[in-house]
Structures are given as C-alpha cells and as structure tokens.
C-alpha positions as CSV (number, residue, x, y, z in Angstrom):
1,X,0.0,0.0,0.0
2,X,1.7,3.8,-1.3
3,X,2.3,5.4,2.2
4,X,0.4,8.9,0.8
5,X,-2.9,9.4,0.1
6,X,-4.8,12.2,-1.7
7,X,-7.6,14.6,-0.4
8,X,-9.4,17.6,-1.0
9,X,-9.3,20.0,2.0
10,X,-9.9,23.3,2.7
11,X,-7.7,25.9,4.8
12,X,-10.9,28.5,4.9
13,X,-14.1,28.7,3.5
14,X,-14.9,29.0,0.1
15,X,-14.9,27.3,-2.7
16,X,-11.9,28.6,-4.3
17,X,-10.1,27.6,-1.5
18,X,-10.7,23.8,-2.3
19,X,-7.6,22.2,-2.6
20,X,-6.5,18.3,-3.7
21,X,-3.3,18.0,-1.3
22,X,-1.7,14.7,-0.8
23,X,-1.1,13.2,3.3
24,X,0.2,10.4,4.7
25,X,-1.9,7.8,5.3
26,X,-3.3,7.5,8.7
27,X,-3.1,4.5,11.0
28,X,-6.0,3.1,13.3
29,X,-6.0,3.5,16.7
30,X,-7.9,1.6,19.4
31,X,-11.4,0.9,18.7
32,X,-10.3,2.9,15.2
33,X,-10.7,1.4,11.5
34,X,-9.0,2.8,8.6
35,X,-11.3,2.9,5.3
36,X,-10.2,3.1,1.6
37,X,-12.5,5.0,0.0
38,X,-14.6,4.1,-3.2
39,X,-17.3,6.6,-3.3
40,X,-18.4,10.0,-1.7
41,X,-22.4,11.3,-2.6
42,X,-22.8,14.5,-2.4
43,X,-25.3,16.6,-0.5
44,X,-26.3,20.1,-1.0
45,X,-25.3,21.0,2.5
46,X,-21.3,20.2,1.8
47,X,-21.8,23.0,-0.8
48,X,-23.4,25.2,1.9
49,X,-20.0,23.9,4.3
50,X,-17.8,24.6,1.5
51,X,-19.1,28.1,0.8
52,X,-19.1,29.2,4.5
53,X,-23.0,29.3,5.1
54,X,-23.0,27.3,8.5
55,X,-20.9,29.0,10.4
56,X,-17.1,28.0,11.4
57,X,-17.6,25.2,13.5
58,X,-15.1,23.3,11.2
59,X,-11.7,21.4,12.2
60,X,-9.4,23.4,10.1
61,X,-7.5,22.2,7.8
62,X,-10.6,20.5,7.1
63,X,-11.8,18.0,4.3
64,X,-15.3,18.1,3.4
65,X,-18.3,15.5,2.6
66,X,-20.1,13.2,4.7
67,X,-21.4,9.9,3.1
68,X,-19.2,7.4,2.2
69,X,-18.8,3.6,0.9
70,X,-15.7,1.7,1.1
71,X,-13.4,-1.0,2.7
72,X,-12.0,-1.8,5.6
73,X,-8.3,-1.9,5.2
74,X,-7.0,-2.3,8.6
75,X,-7.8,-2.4,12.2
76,X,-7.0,-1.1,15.4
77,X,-6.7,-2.3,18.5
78,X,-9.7,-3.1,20.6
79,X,-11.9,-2.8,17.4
80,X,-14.7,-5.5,17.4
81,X,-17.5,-4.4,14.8
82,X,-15.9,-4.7,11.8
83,X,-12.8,-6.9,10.0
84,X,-10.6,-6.3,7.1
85,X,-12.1,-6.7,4.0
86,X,-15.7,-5.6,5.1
87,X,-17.8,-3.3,2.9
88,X,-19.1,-0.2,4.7
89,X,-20.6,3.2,4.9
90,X,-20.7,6.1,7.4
91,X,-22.9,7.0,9.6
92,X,-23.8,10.3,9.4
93,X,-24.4,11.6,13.4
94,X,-20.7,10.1,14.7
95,X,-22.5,9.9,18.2
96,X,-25.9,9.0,17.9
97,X,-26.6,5.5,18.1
98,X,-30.7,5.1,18.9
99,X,-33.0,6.8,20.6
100,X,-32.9,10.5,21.6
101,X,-29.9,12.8,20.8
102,X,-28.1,14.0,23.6
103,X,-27.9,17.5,23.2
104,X,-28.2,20.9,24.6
105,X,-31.1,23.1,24.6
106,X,-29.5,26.2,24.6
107,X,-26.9,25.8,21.5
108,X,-27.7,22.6,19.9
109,X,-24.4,21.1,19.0
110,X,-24.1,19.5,14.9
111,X,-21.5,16.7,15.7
112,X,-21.6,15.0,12.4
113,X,-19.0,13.7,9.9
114,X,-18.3,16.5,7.7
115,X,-18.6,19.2,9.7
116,X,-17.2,18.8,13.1
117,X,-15.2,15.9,12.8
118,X,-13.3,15.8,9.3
119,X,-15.3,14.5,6.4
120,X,-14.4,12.0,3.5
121,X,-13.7,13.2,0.5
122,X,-10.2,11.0,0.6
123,X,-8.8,8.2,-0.6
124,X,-8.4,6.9,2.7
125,X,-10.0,7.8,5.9
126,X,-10.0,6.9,10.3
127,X,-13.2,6.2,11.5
128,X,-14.3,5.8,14.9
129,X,-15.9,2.3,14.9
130,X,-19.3,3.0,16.1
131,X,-19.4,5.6,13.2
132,X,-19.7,2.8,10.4
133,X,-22.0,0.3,9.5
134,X,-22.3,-2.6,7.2
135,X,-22.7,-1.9,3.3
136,X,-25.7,-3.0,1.7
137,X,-25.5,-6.7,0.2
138,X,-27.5,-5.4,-2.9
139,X,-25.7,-2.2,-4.1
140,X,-22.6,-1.0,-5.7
141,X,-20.6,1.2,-3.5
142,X,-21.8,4.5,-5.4
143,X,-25.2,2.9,-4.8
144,X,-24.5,2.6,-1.3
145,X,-22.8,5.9,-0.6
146,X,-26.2,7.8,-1.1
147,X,-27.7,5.9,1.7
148,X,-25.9,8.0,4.5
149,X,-27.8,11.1,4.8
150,X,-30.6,11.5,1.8
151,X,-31.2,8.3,2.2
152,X,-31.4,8.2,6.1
153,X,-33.7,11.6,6.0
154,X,-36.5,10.4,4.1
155,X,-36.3,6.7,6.2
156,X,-36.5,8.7,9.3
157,X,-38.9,10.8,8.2
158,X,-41.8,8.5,6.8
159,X,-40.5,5.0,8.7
160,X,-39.0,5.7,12.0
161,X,-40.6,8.4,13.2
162,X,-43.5,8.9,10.9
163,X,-44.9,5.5,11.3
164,X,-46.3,5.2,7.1
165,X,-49.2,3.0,6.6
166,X,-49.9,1.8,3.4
167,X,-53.0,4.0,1.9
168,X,-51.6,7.3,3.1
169,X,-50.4,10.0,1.2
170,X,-47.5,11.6,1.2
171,X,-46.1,14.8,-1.1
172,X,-42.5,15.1,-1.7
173,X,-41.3,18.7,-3.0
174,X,-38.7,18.7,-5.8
175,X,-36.5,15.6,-6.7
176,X,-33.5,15.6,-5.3
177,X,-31.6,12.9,-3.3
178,X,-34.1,13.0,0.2
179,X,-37.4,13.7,-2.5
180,X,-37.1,10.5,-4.3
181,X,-35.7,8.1,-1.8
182,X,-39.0,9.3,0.1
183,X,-41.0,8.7,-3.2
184,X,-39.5,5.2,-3.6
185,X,-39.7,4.4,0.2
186,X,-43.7,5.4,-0.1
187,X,-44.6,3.5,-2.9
188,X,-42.8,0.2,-1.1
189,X,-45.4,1.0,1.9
190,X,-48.5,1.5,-0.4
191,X,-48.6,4.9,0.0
192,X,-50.3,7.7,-2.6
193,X,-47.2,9.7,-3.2
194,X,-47.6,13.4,-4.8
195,X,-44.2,15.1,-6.3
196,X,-44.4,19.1,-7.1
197,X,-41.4,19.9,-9.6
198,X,-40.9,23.2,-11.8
199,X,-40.2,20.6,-14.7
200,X,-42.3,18.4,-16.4
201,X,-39.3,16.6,-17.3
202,X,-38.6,15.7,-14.2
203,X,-41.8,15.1,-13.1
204,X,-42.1,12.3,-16.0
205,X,-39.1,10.8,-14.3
206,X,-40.7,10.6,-11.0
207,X,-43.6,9.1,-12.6
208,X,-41.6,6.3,-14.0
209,X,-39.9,5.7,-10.4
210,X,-43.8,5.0,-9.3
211,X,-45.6,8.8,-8.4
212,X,-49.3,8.9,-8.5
213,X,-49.6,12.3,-9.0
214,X,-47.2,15.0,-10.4
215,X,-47.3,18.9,-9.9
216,X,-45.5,21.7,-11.4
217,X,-45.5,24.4,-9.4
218,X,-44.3,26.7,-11.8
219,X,-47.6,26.1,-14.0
220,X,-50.1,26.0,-10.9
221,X,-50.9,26.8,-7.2
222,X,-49.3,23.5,-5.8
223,X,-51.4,24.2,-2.9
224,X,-54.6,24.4,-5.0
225,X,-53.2,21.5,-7.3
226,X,-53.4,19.4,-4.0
227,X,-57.0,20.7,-2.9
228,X,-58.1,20.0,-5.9
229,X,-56.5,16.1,-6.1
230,X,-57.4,15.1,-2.6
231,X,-61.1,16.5,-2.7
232,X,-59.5,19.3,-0.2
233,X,-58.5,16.3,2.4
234,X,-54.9,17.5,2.2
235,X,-51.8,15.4,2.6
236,X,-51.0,12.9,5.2
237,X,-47.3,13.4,5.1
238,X,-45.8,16.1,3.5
239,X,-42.1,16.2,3.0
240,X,-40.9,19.5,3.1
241,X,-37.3,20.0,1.8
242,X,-37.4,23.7,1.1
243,X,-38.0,24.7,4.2
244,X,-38.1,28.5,5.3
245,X,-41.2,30.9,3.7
246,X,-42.0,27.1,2.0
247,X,-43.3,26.0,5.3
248,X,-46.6,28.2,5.5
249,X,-47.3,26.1,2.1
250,X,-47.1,22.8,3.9
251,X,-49.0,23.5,6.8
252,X,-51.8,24.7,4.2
253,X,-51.0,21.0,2.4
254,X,-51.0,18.8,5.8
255,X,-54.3,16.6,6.5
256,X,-56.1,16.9,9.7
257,X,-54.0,15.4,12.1
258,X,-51.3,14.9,9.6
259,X,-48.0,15.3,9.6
260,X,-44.7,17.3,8.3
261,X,-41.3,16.7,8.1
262,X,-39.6,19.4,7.8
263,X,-35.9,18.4,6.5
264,X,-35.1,21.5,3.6
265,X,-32.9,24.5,4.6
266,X,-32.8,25.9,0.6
267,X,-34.8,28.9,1.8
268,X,-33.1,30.4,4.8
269,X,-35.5,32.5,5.6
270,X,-37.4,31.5,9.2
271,X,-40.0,29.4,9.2
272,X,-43.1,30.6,9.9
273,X,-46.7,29.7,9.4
274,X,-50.9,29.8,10.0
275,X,-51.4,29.7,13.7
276,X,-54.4,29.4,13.1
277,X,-54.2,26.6,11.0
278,X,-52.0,24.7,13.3
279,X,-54.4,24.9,15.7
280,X,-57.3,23.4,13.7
281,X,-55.3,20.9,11.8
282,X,-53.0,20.0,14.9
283,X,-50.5,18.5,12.6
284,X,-47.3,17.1,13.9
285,X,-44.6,18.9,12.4
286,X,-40.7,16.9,13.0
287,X,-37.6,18.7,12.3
288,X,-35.3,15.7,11.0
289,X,-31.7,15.9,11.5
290,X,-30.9,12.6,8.7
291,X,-31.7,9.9,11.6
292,X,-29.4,8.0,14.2
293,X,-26.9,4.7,13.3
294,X,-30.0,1.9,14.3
295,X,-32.6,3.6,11.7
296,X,-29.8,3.2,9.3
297,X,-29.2,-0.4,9.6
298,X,-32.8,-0.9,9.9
299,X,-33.5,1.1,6.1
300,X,-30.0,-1.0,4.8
301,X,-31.9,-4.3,6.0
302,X,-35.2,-2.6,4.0
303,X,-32.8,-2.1,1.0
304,X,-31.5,-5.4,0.7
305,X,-35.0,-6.7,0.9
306,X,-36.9,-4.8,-1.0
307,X,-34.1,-4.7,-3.7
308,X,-34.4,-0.5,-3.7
309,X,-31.6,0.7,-6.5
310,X,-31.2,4.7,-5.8
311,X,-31.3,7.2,-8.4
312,X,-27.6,8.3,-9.4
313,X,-27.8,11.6,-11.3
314,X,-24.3,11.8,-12.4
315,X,-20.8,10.5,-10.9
316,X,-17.4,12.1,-11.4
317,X,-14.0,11.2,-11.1
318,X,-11.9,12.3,-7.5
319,X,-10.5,15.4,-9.1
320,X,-13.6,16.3,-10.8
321,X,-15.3,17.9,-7.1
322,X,-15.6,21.1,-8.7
323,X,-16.7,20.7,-11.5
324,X,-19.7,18.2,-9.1
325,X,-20.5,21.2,-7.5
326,X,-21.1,23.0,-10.3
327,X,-23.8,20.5,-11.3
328,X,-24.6,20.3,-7.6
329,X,-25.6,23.8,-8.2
330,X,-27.9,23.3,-11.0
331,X,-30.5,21.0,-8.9
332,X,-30.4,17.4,-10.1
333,X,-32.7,14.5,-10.5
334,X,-31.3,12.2,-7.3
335,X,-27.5,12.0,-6.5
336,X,-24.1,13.4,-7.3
337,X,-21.4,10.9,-6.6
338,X,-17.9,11.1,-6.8
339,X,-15.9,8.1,-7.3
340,X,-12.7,7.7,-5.3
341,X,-11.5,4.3,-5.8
C-alpha cells in the first residue's frame, strides 16, 4: 500500500479555496478502523459547508463530505464491529446511536461527519468504529454511498418516526436525493405519493420511479393542485425539503392530524406559518436531522429486501469535485457521486 494518500481539504471557506493536497496515510488506533474509499455522494449542504453558510464550527484544515462507501483496510486495537475486507458506509451523526440525541437546549451542537469531525472526501480515511456500519449486500458502492444522509432523512422521516401506513399520502417537493428516496420508500409501503417539480421533465421521471400524482408548481398553485386532487383532504405526510417561507405552504397542504417533516434548509428564511391553522389541523410537524446509526441499519436491511436501486444523477471522477458542484448547483434528479477508488 503507497504510504500517501490524496484529499481535497480546505484551509478557509470558500470554494476557491478547495484544494486536492496529498497526506500520509493514517493509521488506526484503538477501537479505530482505517477505510479506503470508493465513493463519496454529495449533498447540497457540503456546498453550503464549503461556501461558509453554517458558520465556522469546522476542524481546520478540514476535508469536506459526509457519506461514504468503502473498505476496511486495517484495524486497530480493541476494534470489534468490523474486519478487514468488510464493505461499509458512514454514519452520518458520529454519536448517535438510537434513541434520543443527547444534546443541549440552549446551543444545539451538529456533531456530524463532515462538519465537526473531518469528512471524506479522501482516498483513505479513520473512523471511529461505532461511526460505520455494514454496506448494503445489494448495491454497488456509489449505490451505497447515497444511503448516508438523503437516504437516512426520508427513512426517518416517513418509517422511524413517521410511522407510514400503506394507503396514506404523502407529497414530496422537488426531486433531489431525500425527495425521491422518500417517493420510492412510499410507494414500497402503499402509500399515494404526490411530487411538485418546476419541470415536467422531471416530473415524467418521478412518474416512472412510481408517483401517482405529479405537480408543477411553476404552472399551478401546488397548494390548490393538492385541494383540488385530494377533494380538499390535504396530505397525510408532506415532505418539506425547502423549508423556510415554503413552510406556511405545507401547513396549508398537511391533512387533519397529519403530519410534516420538515428536513429542507434551501430557503433560509425563518419558518413561519398559519397559527391558526396549526391549531385546527394540529398536525405534527418533526424537524429531522438525517436519523441515528439503528434507523440506518434498519433502512440498509429494507434495501437489501426490497431490492431498492437509488437514483444516481451523475458520478465524477476524485479530481472532478468542482466541476460536481457546479452540477450540484444546477438542482439534479437524485444523487451526485464522486468516485474515489
């Protein structure tokens, strides 16, 4: 094995400041794995990261990205989850392993991989142990890498702590990575899934992947679009990845008693809404923060089952990030990966 290893990795913020440097390659420590690297998806918030729009809470120098698939290379001592030569990805909150997150009230801490602890886009990379699990039988490892957070986020949302019966309905705005694993993950339940989408191009494609019901909002009230297809019932699960002045939209969607996810941060305007609509609806509305490291092995275990292939928009080569965030930038139909290995 070569003793250096490339990455990309910032020394401020900005995106001109992205730099592919070379380092040695780290060894494990106890209760440590080291990881080659064989693909890195893409989310829109490492371009938010990268750009400097969540503050400075990052390690520097600091190397972006979050969701990873790859191979265990070596070991350290102590280490009992995982063995050389075992296929994995990351999980996406380093610390949170079921349950509730511990956290404080006051200033919530964001102690995930990628922005407080250094984040994979490398060829090789030290993990914690309890921050990986198990690969997916069923999918490649760019297949696999997309599970980590969009994947996680819509499981969390519908499954783990939205509870989706078959015969509900749920709407999922735009089609990006959480939008259509929460389409696909619907339509696996039984569930009447709704997709709004400024392009009826990509609404087509959504159609193909199994949607009921496609909206563009750029032709029609989406609001009114969903009065009008529901018999003015509304939505029993609206997934709301926009978030911000977007917000008062979904709570005019949401079903009596239904209930919002509310997972977008594209509009970073506050959120605000109809009190009283809240009040007469009583919806539940769930901020979700991707999900904990037991929801994930739950959805891989749903993956593997239900044979669930995600939606790859376009890959790139290592050196190619930039030019991936440039496309990142031009909303895409499902994932961006980058392929390492």
């Amino acid at each position: 094995m070569n003793r250096t290893m490339k990455r990309w990795a910032l020394n401020e913020t900005g995106r001109q400041n992205l730099k592919l440097t070379e380092a040695e390659i780290p060894q494990p420590g106890p209760n440590e794995v080291l990881v080659r690297v064989n693909a890195v998806s893409l989310n829109f918030r490492d371009k938010v990261i990268i750009e400097g729009g969540m503050g400075n809470g990052m390690p520097m120098p600091f190397t972006p990205g979050s969701d990873m698939a790859g191979v265990v290379e070596a070991i350290g001592p102590g280490t009992t989850r995982f063995s050389q030569g075992d296929r994995v990805i990351s999980s996406f909150n380093a610390d949170w392993i079921d349950g509730k997150l511990n956290n404080n009230a006051k200033n919530p801490h964001y102690n995930t991989i990628g922005y407080a602890i250094q984040g994979v886009l490398a060829e090789y990379v030290i993990m914690n142990e309890e921050w990986l699990v198990k690969a997916p039988q069923t999918l490649t490892d760019a297949e696999a890498s997309t599970l980590v957070c969009a994947g996680l986020t819509a499981w969390f949302a519908l499954i783990e702590r939205g509870g989706l019966r078959a015969g509900e309905t749920v709407l999922v705005q735009g089609t990006g990575g959480v939008a259509l694993f929460a389409l696909q993950i619907a339509k696996a339940v039984g569930a009447e899934v709704f997709v709004t989408s400024s392009s009826d191009e990509k609404l087509a494609a959504a159609a193909a992947l199994g949607a009921d019901h496609g909206i563009n909002r750029k032709k029609e009230d989406w609001v009114e679009a969903i009065y009008r297809l529901t018999n003015e019932r509304g939505i029993d699960h609206v997934v709301d990845t926009v978030g911000g002045r977007n917000f008062a939209d979904s709570v005019r969607a949401v079903a009596s008693h239904g209930r919002i996810s509310l997972i977008g941060m594209m509009d970073t305007h506050d959120t605000s809404a109809s009190g009283a609509l809240l009040l007469l609806k009583s919806p539940t509305v769930q901020g979700i923060g991707v999900g904990h490291r037991r929801a994930l092995e739950d959805f891989i275990r749903a993956v593997d089952w239900l044979k669930l292939k995600p939606v790859i928009n376009q890959s790139f080569r290592f050196s190619e990030l930039p030019e991936a965030l440039e496309q990142l930038d031009k909303g895409v139909f499902g994932k961006i990966v980058i392929n390492v290995g």
